[in-house]
C-alpha positions in Angstrom: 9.7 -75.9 120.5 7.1 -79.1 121.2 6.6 -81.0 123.9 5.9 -84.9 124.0 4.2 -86.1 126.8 4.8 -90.1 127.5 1.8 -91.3 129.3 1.5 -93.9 131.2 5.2 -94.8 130.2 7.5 -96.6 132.4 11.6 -95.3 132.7 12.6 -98.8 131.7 9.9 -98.6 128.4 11.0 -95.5 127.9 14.9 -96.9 127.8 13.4 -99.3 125.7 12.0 -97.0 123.1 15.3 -95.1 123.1 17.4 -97.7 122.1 15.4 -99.4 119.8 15.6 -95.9 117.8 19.2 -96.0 118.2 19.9 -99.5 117.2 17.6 -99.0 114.0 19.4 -95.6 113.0 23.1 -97.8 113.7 22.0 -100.3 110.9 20.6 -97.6 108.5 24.2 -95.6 109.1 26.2 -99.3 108.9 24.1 -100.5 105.4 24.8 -96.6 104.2 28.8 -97.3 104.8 28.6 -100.6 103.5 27.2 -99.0 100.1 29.9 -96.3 100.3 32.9 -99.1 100.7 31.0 -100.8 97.5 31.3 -97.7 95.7 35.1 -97.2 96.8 36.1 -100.0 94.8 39.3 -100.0 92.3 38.4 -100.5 88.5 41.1 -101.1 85.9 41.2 -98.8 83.0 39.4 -101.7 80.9 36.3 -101.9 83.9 36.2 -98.4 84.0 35.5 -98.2 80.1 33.1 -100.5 80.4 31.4 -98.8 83.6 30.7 -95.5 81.4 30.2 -97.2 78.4 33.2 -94.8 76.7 36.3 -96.2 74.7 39.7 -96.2 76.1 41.0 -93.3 74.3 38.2 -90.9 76.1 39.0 -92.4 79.1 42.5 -91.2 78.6 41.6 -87.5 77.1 39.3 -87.5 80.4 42.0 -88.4 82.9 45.1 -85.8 80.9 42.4 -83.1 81.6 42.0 -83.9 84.8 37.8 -84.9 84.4 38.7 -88.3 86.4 41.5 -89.1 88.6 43.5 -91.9 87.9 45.5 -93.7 90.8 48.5 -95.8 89.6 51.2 -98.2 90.9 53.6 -98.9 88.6 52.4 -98.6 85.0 49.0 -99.9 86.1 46.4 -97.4 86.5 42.9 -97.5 88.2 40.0 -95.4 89.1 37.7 -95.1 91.9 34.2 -96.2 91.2 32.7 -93.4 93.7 34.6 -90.3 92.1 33.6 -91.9 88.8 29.8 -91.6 90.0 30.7 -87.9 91.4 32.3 -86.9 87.8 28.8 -87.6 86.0 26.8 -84.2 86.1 22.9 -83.9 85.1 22.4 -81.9 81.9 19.6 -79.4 81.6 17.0 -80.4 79.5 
């Protein structure tokens, strides 16, 4: 365990310090949700397609083996941009 020592440090600068360091990791955690929400986003089949540079009939063999979820209201379906990112795996070289 370490121990910092504030020298010559008033309560209020101290008070100061701390919530600077909170305010700045608030932003960092709002920008990171922000970027999640972006990622969240609904593509139709056709953006999809274009978003993994595939044709439409892979997209289809992907989604009947159950690679990708598609979501669907009525005979419309769409895919979520994040769990397209998450279905991409690295390949050993």
């Amino acid at each position: 365990m370490s121990t910092i020592q504030f020298l010559q440090t008033t309560p209020e600068q101290l008070a100061d310090l701390i919530s600077e360091g909170v305010k700045n990791q608030l932003q960092e955690l709002k920008k990171d949700l922000q970027r999640q929400e972006a990622n969240d986003e609904l593509l139709t089949r056709e953006q999809a397609c274009q978003f993994l540079q595939i044709n439409s009939s892979t997209l289809w063999a992907w989604t009947n083996k159950g690679k990708v979820i598609a979501y669907g209201i009525s005979n419309r379906r769409y895919y979520k941009r994040s769990e397209l990112l998450e279905c991409l795996t690295i390949l050993k070289k």
